[in-house]
C-alpha positions in Angstrom: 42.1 -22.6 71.4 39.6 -25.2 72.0 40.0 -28.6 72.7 39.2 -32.2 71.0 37.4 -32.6 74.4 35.2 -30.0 74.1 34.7 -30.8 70.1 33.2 -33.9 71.1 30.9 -32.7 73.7 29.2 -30.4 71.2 28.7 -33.0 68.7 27.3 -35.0 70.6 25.0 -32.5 72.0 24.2 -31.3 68.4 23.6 -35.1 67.2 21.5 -35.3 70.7 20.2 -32.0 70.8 19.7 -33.0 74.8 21.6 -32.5 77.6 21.0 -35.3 79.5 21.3 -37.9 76.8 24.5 -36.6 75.6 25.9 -36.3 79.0 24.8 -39.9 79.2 26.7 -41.4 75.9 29.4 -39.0 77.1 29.7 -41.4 80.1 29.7 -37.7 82.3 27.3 -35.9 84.1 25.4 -32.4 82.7 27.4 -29.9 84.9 30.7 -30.6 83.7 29.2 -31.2 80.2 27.4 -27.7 80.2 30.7 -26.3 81.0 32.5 -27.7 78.3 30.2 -26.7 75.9 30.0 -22.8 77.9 34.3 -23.1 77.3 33.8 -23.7 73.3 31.4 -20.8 72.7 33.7 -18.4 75.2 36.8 -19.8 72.9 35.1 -19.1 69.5 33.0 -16.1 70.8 29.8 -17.2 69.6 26.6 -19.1 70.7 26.1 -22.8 69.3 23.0 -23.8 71.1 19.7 -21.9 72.0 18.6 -23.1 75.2 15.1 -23.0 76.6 14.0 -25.1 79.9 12.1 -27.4 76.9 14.3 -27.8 74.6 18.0 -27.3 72.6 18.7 -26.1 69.6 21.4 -25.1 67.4 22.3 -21.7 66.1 23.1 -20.9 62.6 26.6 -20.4 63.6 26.2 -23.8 65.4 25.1 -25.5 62.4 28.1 -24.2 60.5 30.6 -25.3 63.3 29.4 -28.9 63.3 30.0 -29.8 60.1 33.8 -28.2 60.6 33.7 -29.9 64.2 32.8 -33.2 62.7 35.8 -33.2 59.9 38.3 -31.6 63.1 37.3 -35.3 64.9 37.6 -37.4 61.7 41.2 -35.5 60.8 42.2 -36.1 64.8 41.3 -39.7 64.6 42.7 -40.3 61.0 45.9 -39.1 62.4 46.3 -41.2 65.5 45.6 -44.5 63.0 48.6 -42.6 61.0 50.7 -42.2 64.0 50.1 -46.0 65.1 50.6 -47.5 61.4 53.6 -45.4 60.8 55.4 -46.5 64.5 54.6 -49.9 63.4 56.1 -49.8 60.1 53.2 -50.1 58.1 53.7 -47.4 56.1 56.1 -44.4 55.4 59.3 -44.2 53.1 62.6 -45.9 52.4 65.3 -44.8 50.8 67.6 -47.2 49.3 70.6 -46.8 47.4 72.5 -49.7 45.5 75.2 -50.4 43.2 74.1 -51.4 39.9 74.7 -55.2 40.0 72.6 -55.4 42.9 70.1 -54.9 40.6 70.6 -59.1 38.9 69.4 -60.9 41.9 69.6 -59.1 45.0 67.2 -55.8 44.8 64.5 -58.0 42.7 63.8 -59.8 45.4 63.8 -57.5 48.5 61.3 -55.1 46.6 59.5 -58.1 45.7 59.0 -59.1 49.1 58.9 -56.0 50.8 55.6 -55.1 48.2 54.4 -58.1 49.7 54.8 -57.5 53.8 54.3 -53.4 53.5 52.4 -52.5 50.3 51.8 -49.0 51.9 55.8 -48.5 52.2 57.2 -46.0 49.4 60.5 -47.6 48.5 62.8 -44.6 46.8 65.7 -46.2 44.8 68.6 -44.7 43.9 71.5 -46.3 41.6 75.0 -44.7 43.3 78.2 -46.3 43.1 79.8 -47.4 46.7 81.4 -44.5 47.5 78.4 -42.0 46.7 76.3 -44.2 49.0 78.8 -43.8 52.0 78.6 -40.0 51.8 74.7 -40.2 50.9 74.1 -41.9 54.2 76.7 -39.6 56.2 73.9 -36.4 54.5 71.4 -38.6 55.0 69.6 -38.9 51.8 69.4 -42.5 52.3 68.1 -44.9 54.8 70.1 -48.1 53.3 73.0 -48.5 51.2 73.8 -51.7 49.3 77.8 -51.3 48.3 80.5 -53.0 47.7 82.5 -52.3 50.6 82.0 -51.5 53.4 81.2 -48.0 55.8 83.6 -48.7 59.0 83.1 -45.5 60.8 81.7 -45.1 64.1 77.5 -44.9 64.3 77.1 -46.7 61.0 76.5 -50.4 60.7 77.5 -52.6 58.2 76.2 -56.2 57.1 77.7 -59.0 54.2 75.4 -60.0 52.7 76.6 -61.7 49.7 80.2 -63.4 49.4 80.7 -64.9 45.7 83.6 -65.5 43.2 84.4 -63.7 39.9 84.0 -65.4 36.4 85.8 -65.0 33.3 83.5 -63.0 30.8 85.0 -64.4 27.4 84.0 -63.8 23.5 82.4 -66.6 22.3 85.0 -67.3 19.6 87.8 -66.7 21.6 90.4 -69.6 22.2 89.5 -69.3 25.9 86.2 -69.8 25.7 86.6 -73.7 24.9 89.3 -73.9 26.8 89.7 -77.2 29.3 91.0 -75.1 32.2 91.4 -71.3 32.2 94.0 -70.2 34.6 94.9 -66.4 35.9 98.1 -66.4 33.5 95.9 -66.8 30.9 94.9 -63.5 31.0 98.9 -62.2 30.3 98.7 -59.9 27.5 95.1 -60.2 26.7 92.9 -57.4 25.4 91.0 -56.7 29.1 88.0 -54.3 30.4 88.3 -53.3 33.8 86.1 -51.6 36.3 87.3 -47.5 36.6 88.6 -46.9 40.0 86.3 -43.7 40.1 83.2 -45.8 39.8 84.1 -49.2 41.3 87.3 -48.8 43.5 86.5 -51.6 45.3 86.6 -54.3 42.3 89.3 -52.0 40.6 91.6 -52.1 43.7 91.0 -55.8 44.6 91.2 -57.1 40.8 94.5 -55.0 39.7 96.1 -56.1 43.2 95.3 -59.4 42.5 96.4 -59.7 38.7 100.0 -57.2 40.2 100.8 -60.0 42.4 100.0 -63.0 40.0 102.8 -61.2 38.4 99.8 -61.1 35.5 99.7 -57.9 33.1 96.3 -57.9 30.7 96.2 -55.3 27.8 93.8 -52.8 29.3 91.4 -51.7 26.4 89.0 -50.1 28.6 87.9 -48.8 32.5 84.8 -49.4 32.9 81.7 -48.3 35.3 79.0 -51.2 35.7 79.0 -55.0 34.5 76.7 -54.6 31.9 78.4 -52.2 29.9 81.4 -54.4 30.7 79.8 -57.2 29.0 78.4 -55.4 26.3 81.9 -55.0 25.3 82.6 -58.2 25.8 79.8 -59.4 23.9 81.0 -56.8 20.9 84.6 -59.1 21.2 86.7 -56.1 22.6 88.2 -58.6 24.8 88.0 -60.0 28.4 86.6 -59.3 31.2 86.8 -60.5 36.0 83.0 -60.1 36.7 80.4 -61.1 39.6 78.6 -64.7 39.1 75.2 -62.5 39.8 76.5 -61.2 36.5 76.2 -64.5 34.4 72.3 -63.7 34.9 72.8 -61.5 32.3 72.4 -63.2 28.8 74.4 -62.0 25.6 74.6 -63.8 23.0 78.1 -63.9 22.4 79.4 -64.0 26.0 80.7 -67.4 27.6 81.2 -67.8 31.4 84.2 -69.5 32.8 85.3 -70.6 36.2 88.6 -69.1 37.2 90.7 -69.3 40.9 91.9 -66.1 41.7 93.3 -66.9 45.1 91.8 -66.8 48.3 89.7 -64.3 48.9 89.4 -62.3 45.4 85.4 -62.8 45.9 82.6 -59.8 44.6 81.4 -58.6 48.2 77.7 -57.2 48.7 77.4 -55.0 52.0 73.9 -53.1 53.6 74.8 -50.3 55.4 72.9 -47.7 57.4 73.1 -45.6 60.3 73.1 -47.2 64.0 70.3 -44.5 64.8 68.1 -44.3 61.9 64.4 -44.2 63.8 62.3 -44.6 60.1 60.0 -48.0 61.9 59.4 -48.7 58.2 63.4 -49.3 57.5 63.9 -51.2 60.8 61.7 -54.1 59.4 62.4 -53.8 55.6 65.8 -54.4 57.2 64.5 -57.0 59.0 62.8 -58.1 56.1 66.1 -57.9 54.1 67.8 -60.1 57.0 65.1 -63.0 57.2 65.9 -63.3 52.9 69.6 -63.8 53.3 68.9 -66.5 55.5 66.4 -68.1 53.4 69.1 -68.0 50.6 68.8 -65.6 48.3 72.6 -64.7 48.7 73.5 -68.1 48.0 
């Protein structure tokens, strides 16, 4: 096949229609020139020039070939800028995964931001629970996880991003809610909604441990996959509910908020994971990105 070379030695000769001044903006001389051109019509098997010792012109097959030849250079360079923006990060796609409170405070304001420093980035989301994300990244259908615990295997890496404590979700009218002090015992024997341990093992597992060794045993009513149906329920007075403080973004109108202490370290956890070798340029600085927000203090 022929060569970009050899493409831009017969455009130029076509836009010239002279030897010697192409050869000249070609910054070569007409020998090696004339044999490119000689190469292109051997490679195509047709004639693109006439040639007389006055003057050059272009066949009708040459005439047809320019127009292609001129599109060939204009695809070639379209896809070097393509290359370079893509290998800088400037565009491409991310996949991101994240567990649906991420979505309170966290996620708003990564996409926000990362619209903001690579508007040509497609950001893919996808809503998984933790434990869908981990095998999502081990297949690879996701660039970044945010879960709730973490992926400690060998070649993935894992960050903490958020650390923050649970609240007490309570009715509005019940005797808790105006309480002066709300203590774990008081959660003995209440009616309780409680994360599922198929779609939040980590809150179900740290929450039931921690109520099992308060010696504390709520009337479970419901298990639960996501905080806001949670507090939907909570809000519809079907009893009580251990939440995230992202959560408390979420307004009901018959839901009241109180501070509780669990015990040292019962805290909501958010983790990024992602594969040590992921080579996407346009997730290495969203990451980045992601990073540089945290320490700003959006986790705080």
């Amino acid at each position: 096949m022929f060569e970009l070379t050899q493409l831009r030695c017969f455009t130029t000769v076509a836009t010239e229609l002279n030897f010697r001044r192409a050869a000249e903006r070609l910054n070569m001389t007409q020998p090696p020139l004339s044999r490119q051109i000689q190469l292109l019509e051997h490679h195509l098997g047709v004639e693109l020039f006439t040639r007389s010792t006055r003057s050059v012109a272009l066949t009708a097959a040459g005439r047809a070939f320019f127009i292609e030849a001129q599109n060939l250079l204009e695809r070639a360079q379209q896809a070097a800028v393509t290359a370079r923006r893509f290998a800088e990060g400037d565009i491409g796609t991310v996949n991101i995964s994240f567990v649906g409170s991420a979505v309170y405070e966290f996620l708003p304001k990564v996409i926000a931001e990362a619209r903001l420093k690579q508007p040509q980035v497609k950001i893919d989301l996808s809503e998984m629970n933790t434990y869908q994300q981990h095998e999502a990244l081990r297949a690879r259908r996701i660039d970044l996880g945010i879960v709730r615990a973490p992926l400690l295997e060998p070649g993935y890496a894992t960050e903490c991003l958020v650390r923050e404590p649970f609240v007490l979700a309570v009715p509005h009218n019940h005797r808790l809610a105006s309480a002066e002090i709300v203590s774990v015992k008081d959660l003995d024997a209440q009616p309780f909604l409680m994360y599922s341990h198929a779609a939040y093992p980590p809150f179900n597992e740290l929450l039931t441990g921690m109520l099992r060794s308060a010696r504390v045993a709520p009337e479970y009513v419901q298990w639960l996959g996501s905080s806001l149906t949670i507090l939907a329920l909570v809000n519809a007075g079907m009893g009580l509910a251990l939440v995230p403080r992202c959560a408390t973004s979420v307004v009901f109108k018959n839901v009241v908020f109180r501070d509780i202490d669990l015990g040292e370290g019962v805290q909501s956890e958010l983790h990024l994971i992602w594969r040590e070798n992921n080579d996407n340029p346009a997730f290495a600085m969203l990451l980045e990105g992601i990073r540089k927000a945290v320490r700003e203090g959006w986790g705080s």
